[in-house]
N, CA, C and O atoms as a CHARMM CRD file, in Angstrom:
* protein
*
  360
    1    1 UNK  N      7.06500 -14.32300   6.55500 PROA 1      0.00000
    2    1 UNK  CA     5.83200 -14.03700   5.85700 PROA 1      0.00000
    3    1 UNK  C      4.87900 -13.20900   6.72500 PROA 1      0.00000
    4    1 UNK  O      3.93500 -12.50900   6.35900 PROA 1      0.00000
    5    2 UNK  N      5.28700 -13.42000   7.81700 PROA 2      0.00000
    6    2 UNK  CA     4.00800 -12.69700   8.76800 PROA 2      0.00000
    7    2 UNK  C      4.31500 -11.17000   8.84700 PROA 2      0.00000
    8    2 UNK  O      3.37300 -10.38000   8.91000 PROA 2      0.00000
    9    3 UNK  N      5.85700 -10.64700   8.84400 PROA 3      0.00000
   10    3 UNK  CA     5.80400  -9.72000   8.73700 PROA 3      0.00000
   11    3 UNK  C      5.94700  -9.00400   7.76600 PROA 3      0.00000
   12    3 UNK  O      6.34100  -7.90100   8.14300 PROA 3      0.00000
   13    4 UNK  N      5.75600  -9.09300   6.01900 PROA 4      0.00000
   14    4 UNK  CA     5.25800  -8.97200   4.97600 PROA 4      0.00000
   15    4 UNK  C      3.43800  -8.69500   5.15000 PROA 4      0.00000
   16    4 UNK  O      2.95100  -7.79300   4.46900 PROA 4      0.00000
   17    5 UNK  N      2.54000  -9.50100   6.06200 PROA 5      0.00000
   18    5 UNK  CA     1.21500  -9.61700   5.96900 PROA 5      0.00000
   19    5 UNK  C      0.85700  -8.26400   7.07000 PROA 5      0.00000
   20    5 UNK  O     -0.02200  -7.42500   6.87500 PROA 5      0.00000
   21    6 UNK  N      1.64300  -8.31000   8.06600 PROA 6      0.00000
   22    6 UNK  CA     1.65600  -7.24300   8.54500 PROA 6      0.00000
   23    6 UNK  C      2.03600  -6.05900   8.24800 PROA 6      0.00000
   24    6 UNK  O      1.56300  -5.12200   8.89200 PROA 6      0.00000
   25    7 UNK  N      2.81200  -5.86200   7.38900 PROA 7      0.00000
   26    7 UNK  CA     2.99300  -4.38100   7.24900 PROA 7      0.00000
   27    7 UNK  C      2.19200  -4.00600   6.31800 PROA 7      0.00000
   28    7 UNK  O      2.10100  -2.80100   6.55600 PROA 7      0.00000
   29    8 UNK  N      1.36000  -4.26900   5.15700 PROA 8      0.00000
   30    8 UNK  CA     0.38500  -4.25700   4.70900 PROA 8      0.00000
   31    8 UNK  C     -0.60200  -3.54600   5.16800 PROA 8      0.00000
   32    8 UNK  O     -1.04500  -2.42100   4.93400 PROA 8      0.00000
   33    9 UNK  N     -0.93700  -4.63600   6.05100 PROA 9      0.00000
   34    9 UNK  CA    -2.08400  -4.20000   7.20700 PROA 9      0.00000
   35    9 UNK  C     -2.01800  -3.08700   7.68400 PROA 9      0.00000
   36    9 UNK  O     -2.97300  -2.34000   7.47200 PROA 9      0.00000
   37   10 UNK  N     -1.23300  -2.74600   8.23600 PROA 10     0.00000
   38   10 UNK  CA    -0.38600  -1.28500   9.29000 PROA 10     0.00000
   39   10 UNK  C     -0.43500  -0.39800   8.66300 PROA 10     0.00000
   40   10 UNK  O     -0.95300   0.58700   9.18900 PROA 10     0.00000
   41   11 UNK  N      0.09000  -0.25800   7.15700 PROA 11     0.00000
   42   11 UNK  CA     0.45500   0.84300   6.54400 PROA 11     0.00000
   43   11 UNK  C     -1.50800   1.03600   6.20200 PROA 11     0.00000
   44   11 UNK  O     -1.99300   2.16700   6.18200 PROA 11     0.00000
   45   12 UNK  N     -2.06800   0.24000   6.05400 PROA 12     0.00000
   46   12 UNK  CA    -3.51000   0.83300   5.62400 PROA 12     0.00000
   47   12 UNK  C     -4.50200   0.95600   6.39200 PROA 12     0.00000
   48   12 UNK  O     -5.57100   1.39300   5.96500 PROA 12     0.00000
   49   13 UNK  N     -4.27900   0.49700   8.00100 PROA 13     0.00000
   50   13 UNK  CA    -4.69800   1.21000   9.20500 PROA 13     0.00000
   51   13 UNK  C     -4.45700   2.08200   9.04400 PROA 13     0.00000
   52   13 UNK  O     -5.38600   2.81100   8.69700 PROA 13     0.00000
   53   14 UNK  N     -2.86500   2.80700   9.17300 PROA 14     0.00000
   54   14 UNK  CA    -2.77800   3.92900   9.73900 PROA 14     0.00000
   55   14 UNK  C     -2.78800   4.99000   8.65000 PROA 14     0.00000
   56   14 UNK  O     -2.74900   6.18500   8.94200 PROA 14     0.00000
   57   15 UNK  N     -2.84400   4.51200   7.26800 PROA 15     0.00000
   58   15 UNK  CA    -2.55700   5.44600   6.12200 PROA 15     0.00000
   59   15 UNK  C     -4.60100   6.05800   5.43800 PROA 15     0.00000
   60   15 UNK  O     -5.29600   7.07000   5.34600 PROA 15     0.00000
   61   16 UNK  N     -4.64900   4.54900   5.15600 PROA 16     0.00000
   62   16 UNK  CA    -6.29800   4.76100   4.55200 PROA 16     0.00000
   63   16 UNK  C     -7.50700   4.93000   5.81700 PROA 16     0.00000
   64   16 UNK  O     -8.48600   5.60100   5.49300 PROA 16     0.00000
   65   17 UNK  N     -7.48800   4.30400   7.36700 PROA 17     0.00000
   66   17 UNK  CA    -7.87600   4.22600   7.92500 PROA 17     0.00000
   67   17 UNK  C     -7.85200   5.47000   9.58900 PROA 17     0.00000
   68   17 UNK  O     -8.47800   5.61400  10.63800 PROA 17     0.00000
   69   18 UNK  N     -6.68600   6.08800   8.84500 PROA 18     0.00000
   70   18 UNK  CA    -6.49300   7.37500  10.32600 PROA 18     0.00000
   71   18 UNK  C     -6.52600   8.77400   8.98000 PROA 18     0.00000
   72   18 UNK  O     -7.12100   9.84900   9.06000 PROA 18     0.00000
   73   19 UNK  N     -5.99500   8.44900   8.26700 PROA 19     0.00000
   74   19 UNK  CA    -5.97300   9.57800   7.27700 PROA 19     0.00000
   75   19 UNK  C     -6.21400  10.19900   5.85800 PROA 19     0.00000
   76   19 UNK  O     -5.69000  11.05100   5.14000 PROA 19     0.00000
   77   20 UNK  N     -7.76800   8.93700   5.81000 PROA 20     0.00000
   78   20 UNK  CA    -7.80700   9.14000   4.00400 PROA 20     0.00000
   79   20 UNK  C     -9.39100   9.76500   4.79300 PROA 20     0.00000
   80   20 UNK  O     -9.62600   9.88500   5.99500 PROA 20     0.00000
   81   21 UNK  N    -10.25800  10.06600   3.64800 PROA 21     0.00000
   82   21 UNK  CA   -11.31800  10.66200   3.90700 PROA 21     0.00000
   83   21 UNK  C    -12.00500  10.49600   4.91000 PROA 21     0.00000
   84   21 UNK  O    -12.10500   9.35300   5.35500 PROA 21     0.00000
   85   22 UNK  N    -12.71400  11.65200   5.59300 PROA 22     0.00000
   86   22 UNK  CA   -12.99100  12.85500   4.87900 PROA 22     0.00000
   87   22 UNK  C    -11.36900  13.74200   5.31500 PROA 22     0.00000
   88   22 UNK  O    -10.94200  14.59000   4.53100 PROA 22     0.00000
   89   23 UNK  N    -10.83900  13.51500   6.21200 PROA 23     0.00000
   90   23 UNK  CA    -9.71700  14.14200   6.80800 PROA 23     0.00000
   91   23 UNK  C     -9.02400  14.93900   5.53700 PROA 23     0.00000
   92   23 UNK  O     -9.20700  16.13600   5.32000 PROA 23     0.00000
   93   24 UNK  N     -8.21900  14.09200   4.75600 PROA 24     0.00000
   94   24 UNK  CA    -7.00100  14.60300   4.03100 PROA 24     0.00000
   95   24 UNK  C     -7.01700  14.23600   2.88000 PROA 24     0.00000
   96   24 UNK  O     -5.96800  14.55100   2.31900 PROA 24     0.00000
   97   25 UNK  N     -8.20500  13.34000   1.78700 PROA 25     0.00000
   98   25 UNK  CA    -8.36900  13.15100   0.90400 PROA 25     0.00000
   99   25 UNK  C     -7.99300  12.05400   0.57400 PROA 25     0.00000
  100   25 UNK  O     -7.88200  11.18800   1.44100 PROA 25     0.00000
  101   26 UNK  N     -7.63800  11.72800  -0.99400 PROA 26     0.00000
  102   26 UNK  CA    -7.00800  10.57400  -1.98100 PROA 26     0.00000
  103   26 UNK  C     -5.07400  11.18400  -1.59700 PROA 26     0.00000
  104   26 UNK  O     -4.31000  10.55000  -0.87000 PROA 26     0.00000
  105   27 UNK  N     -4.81100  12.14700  -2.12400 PROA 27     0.00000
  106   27 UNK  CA    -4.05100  12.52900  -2.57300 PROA 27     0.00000
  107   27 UNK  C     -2.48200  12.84800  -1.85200 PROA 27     0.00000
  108   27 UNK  O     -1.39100  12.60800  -2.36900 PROA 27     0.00000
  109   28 UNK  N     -2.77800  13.53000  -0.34900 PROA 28     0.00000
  110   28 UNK  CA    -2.04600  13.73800   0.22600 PROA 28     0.00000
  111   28 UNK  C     -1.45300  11.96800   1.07400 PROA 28     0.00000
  112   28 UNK  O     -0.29500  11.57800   1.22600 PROA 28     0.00000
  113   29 UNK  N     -2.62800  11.33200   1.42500 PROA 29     0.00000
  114   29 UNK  CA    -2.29300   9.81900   2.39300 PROA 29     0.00000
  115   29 UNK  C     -1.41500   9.03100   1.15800 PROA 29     0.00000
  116   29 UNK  O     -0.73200   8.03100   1.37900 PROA 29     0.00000
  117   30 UNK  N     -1.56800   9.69800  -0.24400 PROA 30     0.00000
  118   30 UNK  CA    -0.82500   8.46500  -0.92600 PROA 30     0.00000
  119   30 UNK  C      0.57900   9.05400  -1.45000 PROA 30     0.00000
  120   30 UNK  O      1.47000   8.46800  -2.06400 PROA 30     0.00000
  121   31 UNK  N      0.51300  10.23500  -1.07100 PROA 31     0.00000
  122   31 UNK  CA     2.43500  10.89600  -1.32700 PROA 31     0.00000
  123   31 UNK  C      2.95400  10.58600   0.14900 PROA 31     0.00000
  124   31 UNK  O      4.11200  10.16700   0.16800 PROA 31     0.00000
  125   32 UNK  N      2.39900  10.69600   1.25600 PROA 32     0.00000
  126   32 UNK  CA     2.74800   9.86800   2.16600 PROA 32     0.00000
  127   32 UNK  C      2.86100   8.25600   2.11200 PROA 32     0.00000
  128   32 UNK  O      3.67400   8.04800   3.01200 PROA 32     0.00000
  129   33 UNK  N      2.65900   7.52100   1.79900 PROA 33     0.00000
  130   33 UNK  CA     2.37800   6.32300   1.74300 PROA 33     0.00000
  131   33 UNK  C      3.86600   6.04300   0.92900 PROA 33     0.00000
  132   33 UNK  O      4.62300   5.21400   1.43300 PROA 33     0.00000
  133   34 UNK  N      4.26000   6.71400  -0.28100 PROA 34     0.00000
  134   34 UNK  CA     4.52000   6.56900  -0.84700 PROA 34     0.00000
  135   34 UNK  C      6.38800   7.20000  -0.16700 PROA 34     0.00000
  136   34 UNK  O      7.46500   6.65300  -0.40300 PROA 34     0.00000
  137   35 UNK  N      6.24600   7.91400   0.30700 PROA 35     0.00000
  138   35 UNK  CA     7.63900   8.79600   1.04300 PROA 35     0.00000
  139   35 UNK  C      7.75900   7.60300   2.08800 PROA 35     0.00000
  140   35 UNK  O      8.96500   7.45800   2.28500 PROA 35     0.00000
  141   36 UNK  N      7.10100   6.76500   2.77800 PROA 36     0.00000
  142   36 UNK  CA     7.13700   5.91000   3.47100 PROA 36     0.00000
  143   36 UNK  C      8.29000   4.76000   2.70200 PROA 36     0.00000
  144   36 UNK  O      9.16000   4.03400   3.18400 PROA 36     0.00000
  145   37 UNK  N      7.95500   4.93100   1.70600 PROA 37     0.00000
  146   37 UNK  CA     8.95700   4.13700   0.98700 PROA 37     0.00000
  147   37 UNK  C     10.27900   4.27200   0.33700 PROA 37     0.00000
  148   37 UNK  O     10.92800   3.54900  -0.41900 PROA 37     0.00000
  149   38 UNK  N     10.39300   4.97400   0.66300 PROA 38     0.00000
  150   38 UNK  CA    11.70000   5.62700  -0.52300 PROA 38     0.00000
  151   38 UNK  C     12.94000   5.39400   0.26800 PROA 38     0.00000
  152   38 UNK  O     13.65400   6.37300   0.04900 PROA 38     0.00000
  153   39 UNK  N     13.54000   4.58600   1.07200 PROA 39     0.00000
  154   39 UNK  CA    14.26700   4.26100   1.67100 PROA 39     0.00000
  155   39 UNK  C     14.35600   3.16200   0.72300 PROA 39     0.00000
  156   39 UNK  O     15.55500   2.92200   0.58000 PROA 39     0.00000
  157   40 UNK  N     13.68400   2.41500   0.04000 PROA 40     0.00000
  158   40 UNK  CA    13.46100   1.17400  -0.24600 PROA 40     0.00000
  159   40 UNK  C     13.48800   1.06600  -1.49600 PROA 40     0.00000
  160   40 UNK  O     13.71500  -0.07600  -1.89600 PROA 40     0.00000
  161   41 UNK  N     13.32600   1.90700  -2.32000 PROA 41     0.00000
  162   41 UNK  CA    13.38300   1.82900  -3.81600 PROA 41     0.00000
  163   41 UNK  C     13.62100   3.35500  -4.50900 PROA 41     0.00000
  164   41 UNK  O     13.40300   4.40300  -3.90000 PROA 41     0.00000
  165   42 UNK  N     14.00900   3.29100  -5.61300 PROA 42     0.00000
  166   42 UNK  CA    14.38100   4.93300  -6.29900 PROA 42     0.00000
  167   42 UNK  C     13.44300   5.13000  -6.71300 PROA 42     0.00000
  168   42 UNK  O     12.40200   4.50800  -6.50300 PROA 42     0.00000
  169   43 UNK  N     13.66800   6.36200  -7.63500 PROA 43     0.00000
  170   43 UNK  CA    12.71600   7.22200  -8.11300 PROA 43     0.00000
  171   43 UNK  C     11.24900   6.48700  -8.65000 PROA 43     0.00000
  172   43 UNK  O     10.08700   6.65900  -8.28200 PROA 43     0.00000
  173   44 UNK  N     11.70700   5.80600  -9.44100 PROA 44     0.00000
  174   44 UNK  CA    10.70300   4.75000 -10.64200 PROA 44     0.00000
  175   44 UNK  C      9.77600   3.57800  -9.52100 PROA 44     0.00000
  176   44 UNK  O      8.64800   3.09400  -9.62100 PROA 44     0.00000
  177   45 UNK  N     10.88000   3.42900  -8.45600 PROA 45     0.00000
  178   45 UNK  CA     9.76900   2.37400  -8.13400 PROA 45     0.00000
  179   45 UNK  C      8.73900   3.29900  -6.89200 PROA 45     0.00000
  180   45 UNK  O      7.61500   3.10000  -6.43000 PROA 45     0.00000
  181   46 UNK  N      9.66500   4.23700  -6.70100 PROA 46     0.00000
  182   46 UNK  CA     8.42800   5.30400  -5.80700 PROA 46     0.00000
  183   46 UNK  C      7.04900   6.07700  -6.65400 PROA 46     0.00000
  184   46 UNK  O      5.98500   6.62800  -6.37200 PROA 46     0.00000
  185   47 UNK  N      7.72800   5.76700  -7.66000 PROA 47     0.00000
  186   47 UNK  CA     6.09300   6.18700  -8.74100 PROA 47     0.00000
  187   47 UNK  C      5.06600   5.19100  -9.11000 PROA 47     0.00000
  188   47 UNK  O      3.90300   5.42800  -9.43400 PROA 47     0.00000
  189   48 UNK  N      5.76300   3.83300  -9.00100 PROA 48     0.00000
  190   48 UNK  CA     4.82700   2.57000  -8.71600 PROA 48     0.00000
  191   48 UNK  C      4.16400   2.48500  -7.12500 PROA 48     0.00000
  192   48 UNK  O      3.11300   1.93700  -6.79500 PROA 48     0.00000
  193   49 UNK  N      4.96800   3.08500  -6.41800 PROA 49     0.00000
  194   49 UNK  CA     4.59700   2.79900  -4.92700 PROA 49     0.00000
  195   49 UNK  C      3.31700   3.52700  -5.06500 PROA 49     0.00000
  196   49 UNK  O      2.27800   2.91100  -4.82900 PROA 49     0.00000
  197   50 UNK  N      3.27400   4.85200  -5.44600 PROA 50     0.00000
  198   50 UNK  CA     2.43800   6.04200  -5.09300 PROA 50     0.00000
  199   50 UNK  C      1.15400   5.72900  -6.55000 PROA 50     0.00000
  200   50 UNK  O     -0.02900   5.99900  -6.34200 PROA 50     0.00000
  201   51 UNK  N      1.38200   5.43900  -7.24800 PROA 51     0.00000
  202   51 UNK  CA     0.31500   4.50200  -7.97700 PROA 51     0.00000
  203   51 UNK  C     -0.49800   3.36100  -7.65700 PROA 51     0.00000
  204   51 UNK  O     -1.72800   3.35000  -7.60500 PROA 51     0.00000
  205   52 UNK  N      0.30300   2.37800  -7.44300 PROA 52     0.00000
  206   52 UNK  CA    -0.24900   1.32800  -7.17400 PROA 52     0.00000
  207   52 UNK  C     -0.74100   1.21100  -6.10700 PROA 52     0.00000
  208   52 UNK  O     -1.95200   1.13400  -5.90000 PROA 52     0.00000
  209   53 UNK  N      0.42000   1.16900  -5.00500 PROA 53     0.00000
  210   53 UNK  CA    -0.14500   1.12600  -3.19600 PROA 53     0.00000
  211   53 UNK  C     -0.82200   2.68400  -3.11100 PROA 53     0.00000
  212   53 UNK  O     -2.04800   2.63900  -3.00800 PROA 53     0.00000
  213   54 UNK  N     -0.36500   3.77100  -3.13000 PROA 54     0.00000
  214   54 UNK  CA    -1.23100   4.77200  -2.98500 PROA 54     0.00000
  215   54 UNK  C     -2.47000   5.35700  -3.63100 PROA 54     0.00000
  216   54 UNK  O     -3.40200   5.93200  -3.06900 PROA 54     0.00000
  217   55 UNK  N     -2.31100   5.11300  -4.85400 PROA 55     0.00000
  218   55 UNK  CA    -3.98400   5.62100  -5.09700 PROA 55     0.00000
  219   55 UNK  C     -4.97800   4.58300  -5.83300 PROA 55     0.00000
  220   55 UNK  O     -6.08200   4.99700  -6.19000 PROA 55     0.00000
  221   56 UNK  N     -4.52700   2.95500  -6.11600 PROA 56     0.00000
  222   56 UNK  CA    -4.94700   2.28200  -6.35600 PROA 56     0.00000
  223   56 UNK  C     -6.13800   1.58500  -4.93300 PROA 56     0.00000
  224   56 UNK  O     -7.34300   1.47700  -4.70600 PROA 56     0.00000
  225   57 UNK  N     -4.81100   1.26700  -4.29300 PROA 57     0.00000
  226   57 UNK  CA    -5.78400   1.32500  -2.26100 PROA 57     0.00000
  227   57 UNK  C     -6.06000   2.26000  -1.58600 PROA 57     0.00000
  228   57 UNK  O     -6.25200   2.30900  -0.37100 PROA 57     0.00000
  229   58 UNK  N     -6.09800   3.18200  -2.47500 PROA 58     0.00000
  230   58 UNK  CA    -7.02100   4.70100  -2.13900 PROA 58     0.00000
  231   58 UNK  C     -8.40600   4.52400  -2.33700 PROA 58     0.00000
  232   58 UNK  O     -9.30100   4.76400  -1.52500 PROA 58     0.00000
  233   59 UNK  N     -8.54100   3.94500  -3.84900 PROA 59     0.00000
  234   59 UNK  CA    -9.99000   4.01800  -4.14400 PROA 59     0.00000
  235   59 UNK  C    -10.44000   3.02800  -3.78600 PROA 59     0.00000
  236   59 UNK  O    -11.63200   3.01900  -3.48000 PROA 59     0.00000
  237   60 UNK  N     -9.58600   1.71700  -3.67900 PROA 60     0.00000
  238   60 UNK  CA   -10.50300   0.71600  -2.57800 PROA 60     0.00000
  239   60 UNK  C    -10.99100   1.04400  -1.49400 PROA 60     0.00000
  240   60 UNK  O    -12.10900   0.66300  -1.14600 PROA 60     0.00000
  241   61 UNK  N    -10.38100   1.65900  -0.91900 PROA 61     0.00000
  242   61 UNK  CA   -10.67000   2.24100   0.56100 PROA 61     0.00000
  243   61 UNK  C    -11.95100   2.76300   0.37400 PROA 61     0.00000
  244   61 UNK  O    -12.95200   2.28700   0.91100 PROA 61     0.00000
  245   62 UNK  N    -11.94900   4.08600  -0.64800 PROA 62     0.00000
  246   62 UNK  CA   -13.15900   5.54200  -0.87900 PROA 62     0.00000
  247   62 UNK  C    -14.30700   4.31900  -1.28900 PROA 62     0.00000
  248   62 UNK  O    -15.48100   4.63900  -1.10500 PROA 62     0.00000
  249   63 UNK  N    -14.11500   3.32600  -1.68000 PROA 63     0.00000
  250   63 UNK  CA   -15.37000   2.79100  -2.17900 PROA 63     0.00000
  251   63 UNK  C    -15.47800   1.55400  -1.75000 PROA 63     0.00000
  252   63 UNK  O    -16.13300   0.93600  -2.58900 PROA 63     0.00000
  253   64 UNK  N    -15.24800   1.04000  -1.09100 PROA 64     0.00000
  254   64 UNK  CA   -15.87200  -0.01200  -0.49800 PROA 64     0.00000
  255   64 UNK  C    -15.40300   0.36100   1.64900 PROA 64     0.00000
  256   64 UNK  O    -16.21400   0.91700   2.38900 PROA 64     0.00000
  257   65 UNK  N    -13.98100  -0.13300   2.13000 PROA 65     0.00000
  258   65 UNK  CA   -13.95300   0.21500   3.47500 PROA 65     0.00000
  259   65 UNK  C    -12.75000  -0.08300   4.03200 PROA 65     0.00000
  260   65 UNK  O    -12.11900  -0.88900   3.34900 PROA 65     0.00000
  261   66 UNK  N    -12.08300   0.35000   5.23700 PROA 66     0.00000
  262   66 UNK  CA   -10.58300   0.20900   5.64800 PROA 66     0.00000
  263   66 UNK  C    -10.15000  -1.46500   5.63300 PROA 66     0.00000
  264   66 UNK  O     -8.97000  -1.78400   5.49000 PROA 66     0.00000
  265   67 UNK  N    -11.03300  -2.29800   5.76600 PROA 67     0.00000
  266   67 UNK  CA   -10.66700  -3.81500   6.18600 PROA 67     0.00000
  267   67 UNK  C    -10.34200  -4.28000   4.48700 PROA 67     0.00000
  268   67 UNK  O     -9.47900  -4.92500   3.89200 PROA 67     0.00000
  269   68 UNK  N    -11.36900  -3.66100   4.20600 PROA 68     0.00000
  270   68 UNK  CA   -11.07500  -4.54700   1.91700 PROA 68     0.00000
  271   68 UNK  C     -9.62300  -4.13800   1.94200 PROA 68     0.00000
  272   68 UNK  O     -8.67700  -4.89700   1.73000 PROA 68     0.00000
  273   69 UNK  N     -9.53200  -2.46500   2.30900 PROA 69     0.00000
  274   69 UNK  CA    -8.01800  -2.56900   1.59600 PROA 69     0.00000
  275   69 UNK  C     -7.29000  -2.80700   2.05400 PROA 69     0.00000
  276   69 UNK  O     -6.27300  -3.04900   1.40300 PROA 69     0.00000
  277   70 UNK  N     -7.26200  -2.91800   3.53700 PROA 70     0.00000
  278   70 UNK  CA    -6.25200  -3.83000   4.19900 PROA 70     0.00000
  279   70 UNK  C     -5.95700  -4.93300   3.86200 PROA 70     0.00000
  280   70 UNK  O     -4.83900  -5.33600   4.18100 PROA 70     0.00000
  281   71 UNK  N     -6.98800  -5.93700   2.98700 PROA 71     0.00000
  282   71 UNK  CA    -6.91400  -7.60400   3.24100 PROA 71     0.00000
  283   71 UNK  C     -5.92900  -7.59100   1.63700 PROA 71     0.00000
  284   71 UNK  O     -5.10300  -8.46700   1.38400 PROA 71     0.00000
  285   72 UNK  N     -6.33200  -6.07700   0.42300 PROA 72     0.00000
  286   72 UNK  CA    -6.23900  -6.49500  -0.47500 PROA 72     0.00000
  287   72 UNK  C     -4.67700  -5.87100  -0.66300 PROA 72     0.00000
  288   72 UNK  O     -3.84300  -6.22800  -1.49500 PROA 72     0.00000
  289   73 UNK  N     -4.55200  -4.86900   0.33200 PROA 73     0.00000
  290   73 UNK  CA    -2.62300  -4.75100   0.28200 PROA 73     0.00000
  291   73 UNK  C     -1.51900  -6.16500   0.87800 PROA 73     0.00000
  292   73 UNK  O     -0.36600  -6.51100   0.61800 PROA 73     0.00000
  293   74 UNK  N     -2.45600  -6.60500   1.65500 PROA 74     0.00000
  294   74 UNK  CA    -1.79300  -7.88100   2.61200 PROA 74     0.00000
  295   74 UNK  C     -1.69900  -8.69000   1.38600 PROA 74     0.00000
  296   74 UNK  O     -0.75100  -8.34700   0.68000 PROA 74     0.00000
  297   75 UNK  N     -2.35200  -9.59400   0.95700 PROA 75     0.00000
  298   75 UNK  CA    -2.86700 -10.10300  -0.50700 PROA 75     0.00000
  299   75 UNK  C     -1.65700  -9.94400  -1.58300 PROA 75     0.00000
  300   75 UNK  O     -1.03300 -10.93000  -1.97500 PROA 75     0.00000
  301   76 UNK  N     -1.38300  -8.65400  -2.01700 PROA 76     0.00000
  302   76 UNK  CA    -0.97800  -7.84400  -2.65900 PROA 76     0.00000
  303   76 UNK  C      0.71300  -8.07900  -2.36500 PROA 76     0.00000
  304   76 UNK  O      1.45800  -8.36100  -3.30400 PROA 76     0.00000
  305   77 UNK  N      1.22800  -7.93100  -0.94800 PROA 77     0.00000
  306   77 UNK  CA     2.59600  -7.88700  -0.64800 PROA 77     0.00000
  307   77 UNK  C      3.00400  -9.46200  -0.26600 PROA 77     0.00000
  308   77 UNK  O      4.16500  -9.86400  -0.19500 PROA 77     0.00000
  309   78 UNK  N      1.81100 -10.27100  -0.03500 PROA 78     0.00000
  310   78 UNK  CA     2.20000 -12.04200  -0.04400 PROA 78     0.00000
  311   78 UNK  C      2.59400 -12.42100  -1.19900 PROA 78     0.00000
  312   78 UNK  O      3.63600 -13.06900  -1.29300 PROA 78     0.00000
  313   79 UNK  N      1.81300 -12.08400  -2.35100 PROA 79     0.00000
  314   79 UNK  CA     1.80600 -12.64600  -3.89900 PROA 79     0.00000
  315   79 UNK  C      3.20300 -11.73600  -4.26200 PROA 79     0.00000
  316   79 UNK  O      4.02700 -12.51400  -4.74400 PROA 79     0.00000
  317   80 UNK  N      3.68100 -10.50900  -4.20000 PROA 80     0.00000
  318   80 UNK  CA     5.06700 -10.42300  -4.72200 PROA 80     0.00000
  319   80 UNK  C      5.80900 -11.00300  -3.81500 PROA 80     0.00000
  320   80 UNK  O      6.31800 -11.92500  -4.45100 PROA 80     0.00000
  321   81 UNK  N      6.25200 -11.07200  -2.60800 PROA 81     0.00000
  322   81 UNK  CA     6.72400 -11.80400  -1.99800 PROA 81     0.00000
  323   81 UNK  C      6.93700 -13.37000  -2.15100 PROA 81     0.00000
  324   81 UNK  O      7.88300 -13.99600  -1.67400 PROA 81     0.00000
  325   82 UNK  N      6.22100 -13.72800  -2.66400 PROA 82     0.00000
  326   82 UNK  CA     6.36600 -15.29800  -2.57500 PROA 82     0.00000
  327   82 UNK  C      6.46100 -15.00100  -4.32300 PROA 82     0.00000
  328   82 UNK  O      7.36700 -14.17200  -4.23600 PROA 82     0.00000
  329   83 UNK  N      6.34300 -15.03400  -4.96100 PROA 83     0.00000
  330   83 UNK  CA     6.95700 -14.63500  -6.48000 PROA 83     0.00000
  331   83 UNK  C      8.64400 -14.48900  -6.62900 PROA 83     0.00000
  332   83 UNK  O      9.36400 -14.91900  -7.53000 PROA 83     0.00000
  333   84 UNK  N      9.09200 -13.54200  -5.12000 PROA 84     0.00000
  334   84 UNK  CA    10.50900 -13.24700  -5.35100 PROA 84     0.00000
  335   84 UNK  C     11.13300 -14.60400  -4.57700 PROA 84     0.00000
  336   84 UNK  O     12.17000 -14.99500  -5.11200 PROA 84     0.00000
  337   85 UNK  N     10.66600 -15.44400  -3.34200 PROA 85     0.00000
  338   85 UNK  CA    11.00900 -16.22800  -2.96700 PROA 85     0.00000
  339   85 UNK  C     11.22300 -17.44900  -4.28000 PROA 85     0.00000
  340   85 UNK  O     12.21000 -18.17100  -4.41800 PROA 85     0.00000
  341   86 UNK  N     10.22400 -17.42300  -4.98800 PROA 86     0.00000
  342   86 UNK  CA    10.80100 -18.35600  -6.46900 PROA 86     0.00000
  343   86 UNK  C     11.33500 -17.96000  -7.27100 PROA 86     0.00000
  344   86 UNK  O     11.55700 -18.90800  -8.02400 PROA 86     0.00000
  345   87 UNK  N     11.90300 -16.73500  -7.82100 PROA 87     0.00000
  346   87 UNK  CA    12.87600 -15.59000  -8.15400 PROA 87     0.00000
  347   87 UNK  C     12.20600 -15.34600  -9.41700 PROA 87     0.00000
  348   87 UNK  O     12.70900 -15.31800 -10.54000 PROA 87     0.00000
  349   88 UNK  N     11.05000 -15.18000  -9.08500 PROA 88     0.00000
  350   88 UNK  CA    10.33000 -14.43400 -10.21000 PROA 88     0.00000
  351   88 UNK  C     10.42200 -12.96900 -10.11200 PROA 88     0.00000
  352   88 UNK  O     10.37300 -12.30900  -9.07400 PROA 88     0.00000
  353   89 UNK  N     10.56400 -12.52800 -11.34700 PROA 89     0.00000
  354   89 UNK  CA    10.56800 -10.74300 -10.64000 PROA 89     0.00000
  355   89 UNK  C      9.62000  -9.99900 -11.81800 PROA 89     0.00000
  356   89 UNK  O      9.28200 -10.54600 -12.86800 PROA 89     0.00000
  357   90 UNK  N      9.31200  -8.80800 -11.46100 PROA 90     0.00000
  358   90 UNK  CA     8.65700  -7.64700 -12.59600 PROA 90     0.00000
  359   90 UNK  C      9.48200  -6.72400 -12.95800 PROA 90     0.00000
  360   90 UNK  O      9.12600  -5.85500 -13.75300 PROA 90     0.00000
């Protein structure tokens, strides 16, 4: 679990927090974010990645600050995680 809570964290240090505004925008940190993943899922779920994790904790970031969206991707990858540990799935 810890390293589920951590990578969360990491990816929105170094994604929303080294490279979202003013630097490089919404747009570019979340096709990155999102290529970050594609080892990991196909086409369909890389368009959820780049939706959901990328420009959903984009605008958390642009409007409130790097720690919200950190706490709320961590948050975010515990609750599916422990969903699949009871073999719940989406």
């Amino acid at each position: 679990m810890a390293s589920v809570a951590a990578g969360g964290f990491g990816e929105e240090v170094s994604i929303r927090g080294l490279l979202q505004p003013p630097r490089f925008g919404i747009l570019l940190p979340a096709l990155l974010f999102a290529s970050l993943h594609a080892f990991q899922y196909s086409w369909d779920g890389l368009i959820s990645v780049f939706l959901a994790g990328g420009i959903v904790f984009a605008y958390i970031r642009q409007y409130t600050n790097t720690t919200t969206s950190a706490i709320t991707h961590t948050v975010y990858d515990l609750v599916l995680f422990s969903m699949m540990l009871v073999g719940i799935s989406i």
